[in-house]
Backbone of each chain as ProteinMPNN parsed JSONL, in Angstrom:
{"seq_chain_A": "XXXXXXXXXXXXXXXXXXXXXXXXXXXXXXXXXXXXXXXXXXXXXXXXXXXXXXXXXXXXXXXXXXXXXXXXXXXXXXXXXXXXXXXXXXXXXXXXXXXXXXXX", "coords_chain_A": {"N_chain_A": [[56.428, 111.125, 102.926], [56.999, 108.818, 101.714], [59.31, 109.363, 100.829], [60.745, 109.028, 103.291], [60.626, 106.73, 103.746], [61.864, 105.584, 101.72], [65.031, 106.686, 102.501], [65.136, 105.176, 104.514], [65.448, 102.767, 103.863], [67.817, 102.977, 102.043], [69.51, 102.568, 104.087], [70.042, 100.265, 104.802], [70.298, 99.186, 102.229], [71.431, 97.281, 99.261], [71.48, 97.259, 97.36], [72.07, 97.626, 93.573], [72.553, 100.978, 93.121], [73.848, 103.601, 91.7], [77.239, 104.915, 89.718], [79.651, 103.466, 91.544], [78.929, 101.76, 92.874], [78.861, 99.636, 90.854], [81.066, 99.11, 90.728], [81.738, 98.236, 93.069], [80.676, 95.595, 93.183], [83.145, 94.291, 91.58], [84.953, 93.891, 93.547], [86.94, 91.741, 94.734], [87.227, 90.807, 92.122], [88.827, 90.096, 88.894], [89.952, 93.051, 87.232], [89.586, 95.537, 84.274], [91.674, 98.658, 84.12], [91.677, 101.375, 82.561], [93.934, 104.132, 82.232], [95.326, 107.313, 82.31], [97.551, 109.104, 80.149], [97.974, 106.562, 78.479], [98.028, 104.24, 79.971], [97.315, 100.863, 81.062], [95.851, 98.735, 83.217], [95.66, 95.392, 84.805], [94.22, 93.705, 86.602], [93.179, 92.439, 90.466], [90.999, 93.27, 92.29], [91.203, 94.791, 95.069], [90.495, 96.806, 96.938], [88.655, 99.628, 97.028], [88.064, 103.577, 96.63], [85.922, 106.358, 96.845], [87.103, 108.691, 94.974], [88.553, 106.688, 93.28], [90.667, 106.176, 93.968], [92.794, 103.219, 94.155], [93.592, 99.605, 95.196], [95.178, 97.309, 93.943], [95.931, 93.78, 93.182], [98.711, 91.497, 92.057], [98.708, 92.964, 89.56], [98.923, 93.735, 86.243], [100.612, 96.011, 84.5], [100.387, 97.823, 81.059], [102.17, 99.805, 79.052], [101.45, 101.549, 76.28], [102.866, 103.027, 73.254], [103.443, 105.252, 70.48], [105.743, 104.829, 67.772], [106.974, 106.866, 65.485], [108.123, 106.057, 62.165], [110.913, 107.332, 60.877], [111.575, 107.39, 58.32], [109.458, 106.204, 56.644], [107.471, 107.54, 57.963], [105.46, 105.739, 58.975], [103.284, 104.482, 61.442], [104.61, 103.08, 64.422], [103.63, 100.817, 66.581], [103.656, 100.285, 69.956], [103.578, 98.188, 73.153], [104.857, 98.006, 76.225], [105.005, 95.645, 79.08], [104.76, 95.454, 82.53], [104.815, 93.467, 85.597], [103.025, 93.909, 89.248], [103.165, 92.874, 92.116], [101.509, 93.936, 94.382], [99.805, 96.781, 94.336], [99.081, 100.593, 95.406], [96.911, 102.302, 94.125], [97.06, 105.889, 92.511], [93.738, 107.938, 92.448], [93.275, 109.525, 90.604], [94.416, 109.325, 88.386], [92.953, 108.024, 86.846], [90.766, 106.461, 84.466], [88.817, 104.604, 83.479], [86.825, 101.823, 84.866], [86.667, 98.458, 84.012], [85.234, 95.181, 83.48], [87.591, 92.529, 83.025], [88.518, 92.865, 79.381], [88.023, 90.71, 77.091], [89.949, 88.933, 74.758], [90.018, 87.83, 71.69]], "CA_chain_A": [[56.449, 109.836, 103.642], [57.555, 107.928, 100.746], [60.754, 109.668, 100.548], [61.023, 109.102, 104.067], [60.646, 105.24, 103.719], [63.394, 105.341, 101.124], [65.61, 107.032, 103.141], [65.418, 104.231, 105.981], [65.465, 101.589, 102.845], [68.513, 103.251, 102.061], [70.827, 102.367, 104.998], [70.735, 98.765, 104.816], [70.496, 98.657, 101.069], [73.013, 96.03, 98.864], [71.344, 97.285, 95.658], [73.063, 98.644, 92.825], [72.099, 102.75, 92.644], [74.773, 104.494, 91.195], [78.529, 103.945, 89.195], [80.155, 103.317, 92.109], [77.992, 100.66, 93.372], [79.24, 98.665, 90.186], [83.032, 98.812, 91.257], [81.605, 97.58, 94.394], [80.523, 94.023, 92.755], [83.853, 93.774, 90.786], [85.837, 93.679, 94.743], [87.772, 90.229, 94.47], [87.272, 90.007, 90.648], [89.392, 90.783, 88.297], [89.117, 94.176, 86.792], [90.159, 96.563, 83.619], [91.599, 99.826, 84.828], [92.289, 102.339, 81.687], [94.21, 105.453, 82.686], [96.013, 108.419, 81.527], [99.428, 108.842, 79.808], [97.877, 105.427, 77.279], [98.182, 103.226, 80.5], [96.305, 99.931, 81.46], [95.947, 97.718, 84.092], [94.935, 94.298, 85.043], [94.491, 93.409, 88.357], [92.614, 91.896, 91.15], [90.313, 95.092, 92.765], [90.749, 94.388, 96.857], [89.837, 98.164, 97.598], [88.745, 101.483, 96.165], [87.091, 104.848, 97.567], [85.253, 107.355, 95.942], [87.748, 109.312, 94.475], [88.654, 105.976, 92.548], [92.115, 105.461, 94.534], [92.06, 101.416, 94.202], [94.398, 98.312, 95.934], [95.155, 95.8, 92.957], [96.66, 92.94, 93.645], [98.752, 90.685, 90.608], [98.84, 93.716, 88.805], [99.744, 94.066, 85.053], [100.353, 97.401, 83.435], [100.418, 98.017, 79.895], [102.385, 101.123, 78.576], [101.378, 101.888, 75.027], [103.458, 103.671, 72.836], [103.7, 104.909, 69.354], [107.09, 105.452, 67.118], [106.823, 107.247, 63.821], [109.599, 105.897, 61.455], [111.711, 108.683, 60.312], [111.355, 107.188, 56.802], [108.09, 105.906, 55.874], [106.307, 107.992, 58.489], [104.498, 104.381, 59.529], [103.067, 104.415, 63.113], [104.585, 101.373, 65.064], [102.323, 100.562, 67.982], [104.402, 99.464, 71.04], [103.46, 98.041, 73.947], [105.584, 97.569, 77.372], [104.439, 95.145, 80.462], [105.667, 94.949, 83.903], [103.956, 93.162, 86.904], [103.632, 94.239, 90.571], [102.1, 91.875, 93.28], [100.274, 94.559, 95.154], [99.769, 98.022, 93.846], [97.618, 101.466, 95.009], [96.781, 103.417, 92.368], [95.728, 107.084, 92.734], [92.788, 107.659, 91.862], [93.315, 111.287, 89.843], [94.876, 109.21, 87.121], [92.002, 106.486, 86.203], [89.491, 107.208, 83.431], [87.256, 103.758, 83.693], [86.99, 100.306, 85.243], [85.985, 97.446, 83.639], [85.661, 93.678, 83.984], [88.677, 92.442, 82.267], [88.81, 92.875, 78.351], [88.407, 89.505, 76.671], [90.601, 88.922, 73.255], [89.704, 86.643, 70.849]], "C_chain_A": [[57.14, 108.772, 102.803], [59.062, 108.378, 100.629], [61.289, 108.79, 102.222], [61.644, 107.086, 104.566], [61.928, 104.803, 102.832], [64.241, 105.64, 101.282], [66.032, 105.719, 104.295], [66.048, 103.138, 104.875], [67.174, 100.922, 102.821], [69.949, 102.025, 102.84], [70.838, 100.935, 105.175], [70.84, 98.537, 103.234], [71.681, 98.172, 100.088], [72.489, 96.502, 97.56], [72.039, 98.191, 94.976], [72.507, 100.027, 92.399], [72.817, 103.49, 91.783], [76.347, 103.895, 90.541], [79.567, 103.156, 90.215], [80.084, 102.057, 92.958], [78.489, 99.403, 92.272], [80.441, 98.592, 90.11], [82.492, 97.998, 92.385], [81.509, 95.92, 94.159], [81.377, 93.613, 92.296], [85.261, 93.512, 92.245], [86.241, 92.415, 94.711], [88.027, 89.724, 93.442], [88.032, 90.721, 89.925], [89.148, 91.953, 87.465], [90.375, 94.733, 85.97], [90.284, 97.717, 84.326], [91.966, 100.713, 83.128], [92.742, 103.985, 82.35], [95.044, 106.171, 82.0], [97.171, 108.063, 81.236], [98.98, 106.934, 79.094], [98.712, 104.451, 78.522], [97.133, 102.26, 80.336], [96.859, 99.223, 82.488], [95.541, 96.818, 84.357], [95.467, 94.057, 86.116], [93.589, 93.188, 89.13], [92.089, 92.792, 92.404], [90.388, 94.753, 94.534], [90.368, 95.589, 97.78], [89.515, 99.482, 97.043], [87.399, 102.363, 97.506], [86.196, 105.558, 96.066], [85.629, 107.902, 95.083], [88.477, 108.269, 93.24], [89.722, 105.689, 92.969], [91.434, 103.981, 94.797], [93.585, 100.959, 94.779], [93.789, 97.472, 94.876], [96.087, 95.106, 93.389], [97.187, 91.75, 91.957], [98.716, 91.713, 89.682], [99.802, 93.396, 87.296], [99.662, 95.174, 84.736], [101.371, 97.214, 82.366], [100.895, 99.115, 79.55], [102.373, 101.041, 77.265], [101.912, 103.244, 74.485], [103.657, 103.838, 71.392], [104.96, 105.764, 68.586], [106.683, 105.674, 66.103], [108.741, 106.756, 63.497], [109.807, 106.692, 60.639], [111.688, 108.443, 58.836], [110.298, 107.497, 56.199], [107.173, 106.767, 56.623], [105.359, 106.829, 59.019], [104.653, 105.169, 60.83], [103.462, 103.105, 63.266], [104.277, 101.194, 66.429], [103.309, 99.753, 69.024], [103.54, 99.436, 72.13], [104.336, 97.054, 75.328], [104.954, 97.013, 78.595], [105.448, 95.116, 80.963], [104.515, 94.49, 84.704], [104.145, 93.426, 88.116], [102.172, 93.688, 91.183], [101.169, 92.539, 93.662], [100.349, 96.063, 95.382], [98.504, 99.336, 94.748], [98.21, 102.034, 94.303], [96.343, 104.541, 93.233], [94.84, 107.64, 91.474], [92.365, 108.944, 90.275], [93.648, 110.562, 88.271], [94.117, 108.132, 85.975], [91.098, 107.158, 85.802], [88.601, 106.354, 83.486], [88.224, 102.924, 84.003], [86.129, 100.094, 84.611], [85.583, 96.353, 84.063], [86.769, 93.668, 82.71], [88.374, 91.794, 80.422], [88.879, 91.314, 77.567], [89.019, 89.457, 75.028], [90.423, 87.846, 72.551], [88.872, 85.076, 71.452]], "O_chain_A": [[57.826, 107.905, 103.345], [59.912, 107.55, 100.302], [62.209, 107.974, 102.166], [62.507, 106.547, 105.26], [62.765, 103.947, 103.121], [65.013, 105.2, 100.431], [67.159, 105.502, 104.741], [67.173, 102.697, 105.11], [67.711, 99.85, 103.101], [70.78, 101.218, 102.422], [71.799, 100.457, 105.779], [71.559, 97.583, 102.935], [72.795, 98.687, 100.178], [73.114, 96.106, 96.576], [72.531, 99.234, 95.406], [72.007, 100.121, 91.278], [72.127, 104.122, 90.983], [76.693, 102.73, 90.741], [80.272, 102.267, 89.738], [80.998, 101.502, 93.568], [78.525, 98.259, 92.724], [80.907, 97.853, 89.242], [83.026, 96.895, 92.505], [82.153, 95.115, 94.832], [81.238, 92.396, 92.176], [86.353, 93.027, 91.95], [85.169, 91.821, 94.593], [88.684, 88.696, 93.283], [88.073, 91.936, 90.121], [88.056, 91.935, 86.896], [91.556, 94.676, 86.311], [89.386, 98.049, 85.099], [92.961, 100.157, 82.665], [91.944, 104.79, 82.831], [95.553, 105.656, 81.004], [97.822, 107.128, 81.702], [99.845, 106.089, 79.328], [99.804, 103.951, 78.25], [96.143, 102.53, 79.656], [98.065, 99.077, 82.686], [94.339, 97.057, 84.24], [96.616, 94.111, 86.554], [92.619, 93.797, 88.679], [92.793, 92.953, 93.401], [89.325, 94.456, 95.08], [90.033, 95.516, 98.962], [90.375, 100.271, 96.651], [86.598, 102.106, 98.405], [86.014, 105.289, 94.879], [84.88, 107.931, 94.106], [88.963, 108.854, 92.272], [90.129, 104.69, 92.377], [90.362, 103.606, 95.273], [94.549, 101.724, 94.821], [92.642, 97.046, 94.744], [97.06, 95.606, 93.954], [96.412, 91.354, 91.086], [98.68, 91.174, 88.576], [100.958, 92.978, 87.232], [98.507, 95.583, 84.617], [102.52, 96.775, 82.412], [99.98, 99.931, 79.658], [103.334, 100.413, 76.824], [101.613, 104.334, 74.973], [104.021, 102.822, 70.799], [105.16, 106.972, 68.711], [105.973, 104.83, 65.555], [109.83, 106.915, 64.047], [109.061, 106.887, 59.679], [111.798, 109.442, 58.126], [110.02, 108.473, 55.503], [106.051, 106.884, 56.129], [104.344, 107.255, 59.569], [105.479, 105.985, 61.238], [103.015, 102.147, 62.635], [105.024, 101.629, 67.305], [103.644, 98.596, 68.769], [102.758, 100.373, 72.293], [104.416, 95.828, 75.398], [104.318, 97.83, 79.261], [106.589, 94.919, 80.545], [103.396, 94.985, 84.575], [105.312, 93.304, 88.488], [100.966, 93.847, 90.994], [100.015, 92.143, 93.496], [100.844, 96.559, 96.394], [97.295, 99.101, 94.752], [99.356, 102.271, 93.92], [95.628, 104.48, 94.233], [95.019, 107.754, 90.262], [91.509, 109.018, 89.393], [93.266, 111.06, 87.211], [94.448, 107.667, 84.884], [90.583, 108.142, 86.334], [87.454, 106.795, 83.553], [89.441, 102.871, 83.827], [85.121, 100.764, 84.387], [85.488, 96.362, 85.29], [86.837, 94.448, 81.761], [88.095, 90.62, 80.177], [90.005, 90.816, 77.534], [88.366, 90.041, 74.163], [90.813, 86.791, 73.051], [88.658, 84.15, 70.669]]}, "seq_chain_B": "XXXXXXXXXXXXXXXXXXXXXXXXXXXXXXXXXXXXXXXXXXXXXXXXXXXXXXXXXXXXXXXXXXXXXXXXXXXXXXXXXXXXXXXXXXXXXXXXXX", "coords_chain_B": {"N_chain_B": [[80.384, 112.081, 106.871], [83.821, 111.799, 106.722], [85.876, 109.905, 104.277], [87.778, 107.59, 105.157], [89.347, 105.183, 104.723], [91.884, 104.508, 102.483], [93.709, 105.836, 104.412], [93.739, 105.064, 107.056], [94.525, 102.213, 106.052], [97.087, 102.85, 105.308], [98.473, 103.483, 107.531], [98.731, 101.43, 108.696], [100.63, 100.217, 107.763], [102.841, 101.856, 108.145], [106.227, 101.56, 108.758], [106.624, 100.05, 106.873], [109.033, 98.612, 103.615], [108.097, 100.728, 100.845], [107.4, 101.187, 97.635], [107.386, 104.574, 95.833], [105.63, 105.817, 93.112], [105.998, 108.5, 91.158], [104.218, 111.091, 89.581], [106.045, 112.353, 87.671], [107.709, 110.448, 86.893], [109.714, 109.771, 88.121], [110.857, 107.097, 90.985], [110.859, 106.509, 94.163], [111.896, 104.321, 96.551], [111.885, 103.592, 99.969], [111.419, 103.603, 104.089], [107.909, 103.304, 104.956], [107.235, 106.42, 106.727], [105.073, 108.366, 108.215], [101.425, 108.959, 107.377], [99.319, 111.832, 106.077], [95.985, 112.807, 105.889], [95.541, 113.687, 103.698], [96.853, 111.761, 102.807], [99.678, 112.361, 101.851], [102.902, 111.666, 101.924], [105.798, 110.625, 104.186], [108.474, 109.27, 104.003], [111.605, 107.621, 105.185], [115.304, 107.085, 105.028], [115.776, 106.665, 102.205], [115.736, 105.587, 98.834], [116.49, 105.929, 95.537], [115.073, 103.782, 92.923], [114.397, 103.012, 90.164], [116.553, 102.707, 87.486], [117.16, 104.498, 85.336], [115.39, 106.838, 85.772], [115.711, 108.808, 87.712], [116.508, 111.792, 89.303], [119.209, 113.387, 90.652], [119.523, 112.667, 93.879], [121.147, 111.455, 96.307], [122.286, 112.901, 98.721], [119.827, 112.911, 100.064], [118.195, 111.707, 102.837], [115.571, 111.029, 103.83], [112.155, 112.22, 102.889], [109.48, 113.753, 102.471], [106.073, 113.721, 100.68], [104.012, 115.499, 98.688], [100.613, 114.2, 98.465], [99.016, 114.347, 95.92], [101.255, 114.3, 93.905], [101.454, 111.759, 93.716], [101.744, 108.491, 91.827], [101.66, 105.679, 91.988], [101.667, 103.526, 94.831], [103.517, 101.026, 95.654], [103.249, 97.933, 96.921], [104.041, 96.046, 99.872], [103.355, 92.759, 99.059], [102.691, 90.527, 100.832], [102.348, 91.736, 103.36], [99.65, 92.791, 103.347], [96.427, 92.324, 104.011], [94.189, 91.393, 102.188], [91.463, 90.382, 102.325], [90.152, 91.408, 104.336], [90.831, 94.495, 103.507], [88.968, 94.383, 101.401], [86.626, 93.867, 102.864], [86.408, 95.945, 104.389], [86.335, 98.213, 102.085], [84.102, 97.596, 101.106], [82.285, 98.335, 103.142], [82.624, 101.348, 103.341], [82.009, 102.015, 101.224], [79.246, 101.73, 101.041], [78.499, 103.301, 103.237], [79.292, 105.722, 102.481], [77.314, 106.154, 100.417], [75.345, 107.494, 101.447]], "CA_chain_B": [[81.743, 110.91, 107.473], [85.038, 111.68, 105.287], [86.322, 108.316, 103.804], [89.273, 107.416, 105.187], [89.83, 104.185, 104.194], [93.47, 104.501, 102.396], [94.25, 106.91, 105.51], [93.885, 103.537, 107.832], [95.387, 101.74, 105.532], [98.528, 103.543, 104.966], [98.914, 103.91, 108.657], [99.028, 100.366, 108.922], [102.079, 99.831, 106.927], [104.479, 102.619, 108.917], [107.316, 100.964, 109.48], [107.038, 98.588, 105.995], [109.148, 99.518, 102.885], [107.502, 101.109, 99.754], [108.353, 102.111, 96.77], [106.287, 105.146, 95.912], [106.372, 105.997, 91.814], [105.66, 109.763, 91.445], [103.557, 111.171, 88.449], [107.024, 113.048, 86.901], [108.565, 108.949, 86.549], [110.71, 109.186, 89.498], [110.514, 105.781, 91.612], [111.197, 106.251, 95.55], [112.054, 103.116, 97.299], [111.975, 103.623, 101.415], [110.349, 103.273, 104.749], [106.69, 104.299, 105.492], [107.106, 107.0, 107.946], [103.521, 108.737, 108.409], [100.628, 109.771, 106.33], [98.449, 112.12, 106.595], [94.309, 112.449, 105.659], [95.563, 114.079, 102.445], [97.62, 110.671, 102.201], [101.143, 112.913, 101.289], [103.576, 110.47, 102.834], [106.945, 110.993, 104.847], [109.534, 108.365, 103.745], [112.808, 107.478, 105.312], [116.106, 105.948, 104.763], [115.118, 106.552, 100.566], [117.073, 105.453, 97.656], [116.003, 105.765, 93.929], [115.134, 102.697, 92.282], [114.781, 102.854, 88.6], [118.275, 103.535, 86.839], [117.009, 105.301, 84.16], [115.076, 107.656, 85.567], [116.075, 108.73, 88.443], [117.364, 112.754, 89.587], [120.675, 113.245, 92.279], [119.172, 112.778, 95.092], [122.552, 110.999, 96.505], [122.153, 113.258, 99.98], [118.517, 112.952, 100.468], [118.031, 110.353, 103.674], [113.991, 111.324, 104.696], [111.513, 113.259, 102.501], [107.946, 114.598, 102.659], [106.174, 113.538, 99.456], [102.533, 115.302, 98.241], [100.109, 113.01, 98.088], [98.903, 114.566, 94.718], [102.079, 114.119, 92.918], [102.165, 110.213, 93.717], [100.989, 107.725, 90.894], [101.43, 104.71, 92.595], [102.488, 103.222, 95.92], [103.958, 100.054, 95.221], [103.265, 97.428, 98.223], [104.795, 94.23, 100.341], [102.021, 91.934, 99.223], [102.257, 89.761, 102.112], [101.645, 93.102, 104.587], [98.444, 93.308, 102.893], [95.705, 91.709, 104.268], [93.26, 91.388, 101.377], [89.752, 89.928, 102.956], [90.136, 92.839, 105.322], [90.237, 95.624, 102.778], [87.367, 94.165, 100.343], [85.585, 94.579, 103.467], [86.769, 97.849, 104.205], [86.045, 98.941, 101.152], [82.305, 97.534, 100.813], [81.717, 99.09, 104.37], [83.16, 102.559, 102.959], [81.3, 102.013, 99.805], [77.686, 101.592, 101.454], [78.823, 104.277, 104.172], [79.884, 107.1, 101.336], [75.936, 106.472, 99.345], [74.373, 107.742, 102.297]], "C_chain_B": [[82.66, 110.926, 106.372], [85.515, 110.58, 105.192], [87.641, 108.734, 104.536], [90.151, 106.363, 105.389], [91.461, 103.715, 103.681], [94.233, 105.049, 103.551], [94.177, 105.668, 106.624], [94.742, 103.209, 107.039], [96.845, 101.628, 105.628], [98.82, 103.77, 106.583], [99.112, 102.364, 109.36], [99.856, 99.58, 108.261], [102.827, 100.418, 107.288], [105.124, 101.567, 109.402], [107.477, 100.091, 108.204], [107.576, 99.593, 104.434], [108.1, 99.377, 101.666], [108.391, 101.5, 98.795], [107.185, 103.062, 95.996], [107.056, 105.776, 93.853], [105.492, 107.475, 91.818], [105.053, 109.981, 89.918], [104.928, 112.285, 87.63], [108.061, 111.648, 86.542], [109.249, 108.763, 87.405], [110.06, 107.997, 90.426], [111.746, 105.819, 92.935], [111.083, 105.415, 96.368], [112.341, 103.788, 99.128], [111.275, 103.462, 102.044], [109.358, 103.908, 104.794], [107.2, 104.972, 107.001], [105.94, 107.434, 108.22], [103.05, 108.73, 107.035], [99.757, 110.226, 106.861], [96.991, 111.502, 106.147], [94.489, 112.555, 104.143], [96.455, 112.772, 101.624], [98.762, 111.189, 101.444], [101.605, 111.82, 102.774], [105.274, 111.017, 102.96], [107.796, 109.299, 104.123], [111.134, 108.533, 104.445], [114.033, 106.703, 104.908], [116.014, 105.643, 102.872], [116.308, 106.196, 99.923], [115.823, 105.417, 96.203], [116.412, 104.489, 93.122], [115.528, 102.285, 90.76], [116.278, 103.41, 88.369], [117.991, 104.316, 86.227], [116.32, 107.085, 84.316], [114.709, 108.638, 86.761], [116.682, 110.76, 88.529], [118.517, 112.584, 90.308], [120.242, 113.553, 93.371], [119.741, 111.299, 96.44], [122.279, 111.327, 98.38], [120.878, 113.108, 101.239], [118.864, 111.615, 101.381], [116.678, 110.202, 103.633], [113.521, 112.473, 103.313], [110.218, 113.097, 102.676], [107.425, 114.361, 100.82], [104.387, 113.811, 98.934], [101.981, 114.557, 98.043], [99.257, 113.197, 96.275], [99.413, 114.248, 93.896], [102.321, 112.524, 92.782], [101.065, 109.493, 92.462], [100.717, 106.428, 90.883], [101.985, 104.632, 93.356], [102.736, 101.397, 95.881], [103.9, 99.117, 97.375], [103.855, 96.03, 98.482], [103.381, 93.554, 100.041], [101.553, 90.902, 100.638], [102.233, 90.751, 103.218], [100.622, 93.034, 104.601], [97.585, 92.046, 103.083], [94.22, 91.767, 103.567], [91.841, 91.404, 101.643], [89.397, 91.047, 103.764], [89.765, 93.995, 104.451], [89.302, 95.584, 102.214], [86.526, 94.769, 101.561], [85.174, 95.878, 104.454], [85.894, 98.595, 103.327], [84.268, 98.553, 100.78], [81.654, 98.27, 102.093], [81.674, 100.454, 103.683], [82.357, 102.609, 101.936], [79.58, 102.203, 100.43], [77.846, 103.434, 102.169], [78.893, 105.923, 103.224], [78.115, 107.126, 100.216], [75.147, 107.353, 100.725], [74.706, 109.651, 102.753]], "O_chain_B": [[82.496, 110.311, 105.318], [85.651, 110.058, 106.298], [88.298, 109.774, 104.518], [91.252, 106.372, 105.941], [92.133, 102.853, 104.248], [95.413, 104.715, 103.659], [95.348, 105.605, 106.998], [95.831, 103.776, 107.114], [97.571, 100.677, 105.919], [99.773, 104.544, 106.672], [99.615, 102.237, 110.476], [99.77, 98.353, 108.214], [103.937, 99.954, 107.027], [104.731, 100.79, 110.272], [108.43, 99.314, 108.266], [107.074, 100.651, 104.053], [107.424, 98.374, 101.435], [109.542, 101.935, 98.849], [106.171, 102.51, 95.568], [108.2, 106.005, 93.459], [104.425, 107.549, 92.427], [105.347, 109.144, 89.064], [104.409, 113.115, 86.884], [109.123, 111.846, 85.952], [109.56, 107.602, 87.668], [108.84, 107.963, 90.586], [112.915, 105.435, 92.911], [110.126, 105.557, 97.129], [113.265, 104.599, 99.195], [110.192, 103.138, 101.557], [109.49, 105.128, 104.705], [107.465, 104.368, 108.04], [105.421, 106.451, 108.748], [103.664, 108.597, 105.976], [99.192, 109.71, 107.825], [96.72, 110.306, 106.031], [93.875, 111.831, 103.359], [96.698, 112.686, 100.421], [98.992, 110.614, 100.38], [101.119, 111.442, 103.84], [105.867, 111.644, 102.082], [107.072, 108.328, 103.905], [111.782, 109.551, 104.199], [113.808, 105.598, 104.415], [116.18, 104.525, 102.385], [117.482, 106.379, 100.248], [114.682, 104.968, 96.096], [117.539, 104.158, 92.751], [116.446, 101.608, 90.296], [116.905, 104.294, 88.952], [118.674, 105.31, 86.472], [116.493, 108.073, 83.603], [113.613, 109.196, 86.818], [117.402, 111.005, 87.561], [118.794, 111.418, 90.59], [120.498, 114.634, 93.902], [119.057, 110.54, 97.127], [122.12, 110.424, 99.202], [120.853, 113.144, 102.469], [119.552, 110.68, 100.972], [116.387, 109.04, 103.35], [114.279, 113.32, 102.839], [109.896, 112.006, 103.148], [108.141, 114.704, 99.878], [103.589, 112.885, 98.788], [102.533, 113.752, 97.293], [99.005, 112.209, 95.587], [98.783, 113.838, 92.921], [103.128, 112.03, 91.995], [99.911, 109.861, 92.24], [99.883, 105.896, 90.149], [102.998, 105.331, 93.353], [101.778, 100.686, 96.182], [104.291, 99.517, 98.472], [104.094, 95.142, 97.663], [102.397, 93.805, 100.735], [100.472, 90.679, 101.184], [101.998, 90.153, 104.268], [100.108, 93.155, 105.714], [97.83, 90.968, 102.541], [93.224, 92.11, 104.203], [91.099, 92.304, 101.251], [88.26, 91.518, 103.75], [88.642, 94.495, 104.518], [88.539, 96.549, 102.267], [85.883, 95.815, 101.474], [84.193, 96.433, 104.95], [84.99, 99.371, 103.639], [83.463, 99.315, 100.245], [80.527, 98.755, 101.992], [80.523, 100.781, 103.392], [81.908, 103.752, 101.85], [78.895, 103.081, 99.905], [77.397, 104.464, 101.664], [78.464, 107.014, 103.6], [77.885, 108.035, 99.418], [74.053, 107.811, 100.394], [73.967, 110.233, 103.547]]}, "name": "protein", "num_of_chains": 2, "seq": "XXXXXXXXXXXXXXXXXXXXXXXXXXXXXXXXXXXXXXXXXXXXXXXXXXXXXXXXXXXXXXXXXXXXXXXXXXXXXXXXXXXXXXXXXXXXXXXXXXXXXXXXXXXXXXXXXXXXXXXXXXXXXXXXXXXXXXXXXXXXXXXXXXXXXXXXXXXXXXXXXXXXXXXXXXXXXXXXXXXXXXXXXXXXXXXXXXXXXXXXXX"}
């Protein structure tokens, strides 16, 4: 009976249960995306599914890259931006959302 | 109830161009022609955008494009009716715990 009550609870419920439920609160706000191949994204979350395919809007992505110098062997840490107004992503290639990363 | 949220979506942009960037770096600029459920998308009228990185695909007019292999679909922002999808997507979101 108790299950049965949380079952009904269920279908109108706004509360947060599960990870997916906390993408759900970040819908209009800006959001970290980290994904494969040492991408990132910043961007403004206006839709996602299950599978994590998302609609950013204002998009930045970040391509990080590192050069070894043929000399010294140093690592030199690059990073390339571009912006695109209004992006989907699929979702196969995203490892986490955030809220957006604050620096200093 | 299978989500099919992007599958609306994307069916409400046939006819607007894209530029669809593929997970091998290629970047296909043309029209939305269909999509299916699996969201692989038909394109017409294509041309290759980036310079750099780009195959010869000179003859190609129309192709058929897995929806697996795509890594982004690049959109007209003003097509996109924002307030609409959030609440798309919080419908779809409640709808998919159950």
């Amino acid at each position: 009976m108790a299950r049965d009550l949380s079952l009904s609870l269920q279908q109108t419920t706004n509360t947060v249960e599960e990870s997916l439920d906390l993408i759900r609160l970040s819908l209009d706000e800006r959001i970290y995306v980290k994904m494969r191949n040492d991408l990132e994204l910043r961007g403004r979350l206006h839709a996602y599914d299950q599978h994590l395919n998302m609609i950013l809007g204002d998009v930045e992505e970040t391509v990080s890259t590192i050069e070894i110098d043929e000399g010294t062997y140093e690592e030199i840490y690059k990073s390339t931006k571009r912006n695109i107004p209004m992006l989907f992503v699929w979702g196969d290639g995203v490892i986490l959302v955030a809220p957006p990363l604050r620096v200093g | 109830m299978h989500a099919t949220l992007f599958y609306s979506f994307f069916k409400s942009l046939v006819g607007k161009d894209v530029v669809v960037e593929l997970k091998n770096d290629l970047s296909i600029c043309g029209t939305l022609h269909s999509v299916d459920q699996y969201l692989n998308i038909k394109l017409t009228d294509i041309s290759v955008t980036d310079p750099e990185k780009y195959p010869h695909m000179l003859s190609v007019k129309n192709c058929f494009i897995r929806g697996s292999v795509v890594h982004y679909v690049q959109l007209p922002a003003d097509e996109v009716d924002t307030q609409l999808l959030q609440d798309a997507a919080r419908k779809e979101a409640l709808q998919q715990k159950q």
